[in-house]
C-alpha positions in Angstrom: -39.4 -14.6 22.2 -37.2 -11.6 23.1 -34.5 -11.8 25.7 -34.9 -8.7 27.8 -31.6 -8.1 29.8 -31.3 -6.2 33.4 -30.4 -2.8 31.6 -32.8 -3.3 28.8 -35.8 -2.9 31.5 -33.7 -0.3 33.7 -33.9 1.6 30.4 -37.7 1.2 29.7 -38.2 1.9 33.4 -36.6 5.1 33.3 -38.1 5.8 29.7 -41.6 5.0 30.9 -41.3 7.2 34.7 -39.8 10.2 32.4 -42.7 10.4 29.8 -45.6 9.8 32.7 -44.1 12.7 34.7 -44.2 14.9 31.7 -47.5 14.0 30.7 -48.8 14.7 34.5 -47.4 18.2 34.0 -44.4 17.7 36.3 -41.4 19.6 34.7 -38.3 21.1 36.0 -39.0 23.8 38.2 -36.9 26.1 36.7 -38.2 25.2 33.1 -40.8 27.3 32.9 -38.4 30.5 34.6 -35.2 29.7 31.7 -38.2 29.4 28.5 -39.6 33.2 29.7 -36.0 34.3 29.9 -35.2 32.7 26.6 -38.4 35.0 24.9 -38.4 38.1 26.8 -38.6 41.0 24.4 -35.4 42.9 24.2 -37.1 46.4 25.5 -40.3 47.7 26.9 -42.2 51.3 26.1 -44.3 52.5 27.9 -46.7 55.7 28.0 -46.5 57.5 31.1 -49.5 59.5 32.1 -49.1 63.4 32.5 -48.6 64.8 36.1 -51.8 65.0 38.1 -50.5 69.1 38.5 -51.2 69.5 34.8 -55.0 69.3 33.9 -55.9 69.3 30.4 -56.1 72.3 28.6 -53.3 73.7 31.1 -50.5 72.3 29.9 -47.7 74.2 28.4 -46.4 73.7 24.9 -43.0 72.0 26.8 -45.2 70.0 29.1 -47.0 68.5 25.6 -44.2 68.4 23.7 -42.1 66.5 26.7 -45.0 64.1 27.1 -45.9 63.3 23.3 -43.6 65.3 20.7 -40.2 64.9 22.2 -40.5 61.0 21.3 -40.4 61.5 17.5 -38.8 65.5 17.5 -36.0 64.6 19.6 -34.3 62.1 17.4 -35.9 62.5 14.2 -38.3 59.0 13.8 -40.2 58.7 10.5 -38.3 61.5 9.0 -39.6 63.9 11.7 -37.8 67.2 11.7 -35.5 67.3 15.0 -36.1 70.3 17.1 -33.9 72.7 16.6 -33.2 71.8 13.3 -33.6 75.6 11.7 -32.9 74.1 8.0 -35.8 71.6 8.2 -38.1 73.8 10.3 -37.9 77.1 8.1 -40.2 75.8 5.6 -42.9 74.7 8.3 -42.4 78.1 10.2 -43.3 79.9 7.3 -46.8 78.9 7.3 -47.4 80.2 10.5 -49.0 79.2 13.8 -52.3 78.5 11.1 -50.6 76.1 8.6 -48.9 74.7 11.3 -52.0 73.7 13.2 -53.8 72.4 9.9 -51.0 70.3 9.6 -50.8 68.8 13.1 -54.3 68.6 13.7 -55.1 66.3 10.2 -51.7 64.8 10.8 -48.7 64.7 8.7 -46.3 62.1 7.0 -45.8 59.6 9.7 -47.5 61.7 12.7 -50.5 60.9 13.5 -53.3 63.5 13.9 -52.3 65.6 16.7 -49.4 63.6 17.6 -51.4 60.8 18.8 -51.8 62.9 22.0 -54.9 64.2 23.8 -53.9 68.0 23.5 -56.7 70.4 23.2 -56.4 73.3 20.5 -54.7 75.3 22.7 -52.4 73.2 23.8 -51.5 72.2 21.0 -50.7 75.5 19.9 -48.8 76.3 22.6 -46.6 73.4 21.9 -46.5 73.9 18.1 -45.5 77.5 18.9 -42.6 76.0 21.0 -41.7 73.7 19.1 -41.1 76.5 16.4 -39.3 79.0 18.7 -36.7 76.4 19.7 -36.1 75.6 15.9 -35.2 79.6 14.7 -39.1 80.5 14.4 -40.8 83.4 16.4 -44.6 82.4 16.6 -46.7 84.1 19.8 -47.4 81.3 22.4 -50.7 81.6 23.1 -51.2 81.9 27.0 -52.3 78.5 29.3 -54.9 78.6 31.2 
């Protein structure tokens, strides 16, 4: 028969009260706080909705280009030509508010069709056309609403 000492069932105690108060669901209060610290993702995007001052079909071609456009435009995601980048947009420009529109409305390269966004055709013009101006072009804006 086995000689079980003082410490041996201390031990054993201790082993057995740990395990039962795990598998009742009793943890560390701040277990549960350090593990969602420990996977938190690095950064957070989200999509803010458009001003309630701007209805659709109102918007300018800044407003949509502020809202959806600026997030690839600005710094140049999926290859997207920057604004303002004359060298890159000079090609583009050259097919006109028309070509233009073709091309954003079907989508192009890594843009989806209209820029993922919910601009009507006018709006989208208007912020094709702005798009353009700021980047050496001289297309007509057409007027909002």
């Amino acid at each position: 028969m086995a000689h079980l000492n003082g410490r041996t069932l201390a031990a054993a105690g201790v082993l057995v009260l740990s395990v039962s108060a795990f598998a009742m669901g009793s943890r560390p209060k701040d277990a549960d706080e350090a593990t969602n610290k420990r996977i938190a993702p690095v950064s957070r995007v989200q999509m803010a909705a458009e001003s309630a001052t701007a209805a659709v079909g109102s918007r300018s071609g800044e407003q949509i280009y502020k809202a959806v456009c600026g997030a690839c435009h600005d710094s140049g995601v999926a290859n997207a030509p920057k604004l303002g980048d004359k060298a890159a947009w000079a090609p583009r420009i050259a097919l006109g508010l028309d070509g233009l529109m073709k091309s954003a409305i079907a989508g192009k390269g890594g843009m989806p069709p209209r820029g993922a966004s919910d601009a009507n055709d006018a709006e989208l013009a208007r912020a094709i056309a702005y798009v353009a101006n700021k980047s050496g072009g001289n297309l007509k804006e057409p007027a909002a609403k």
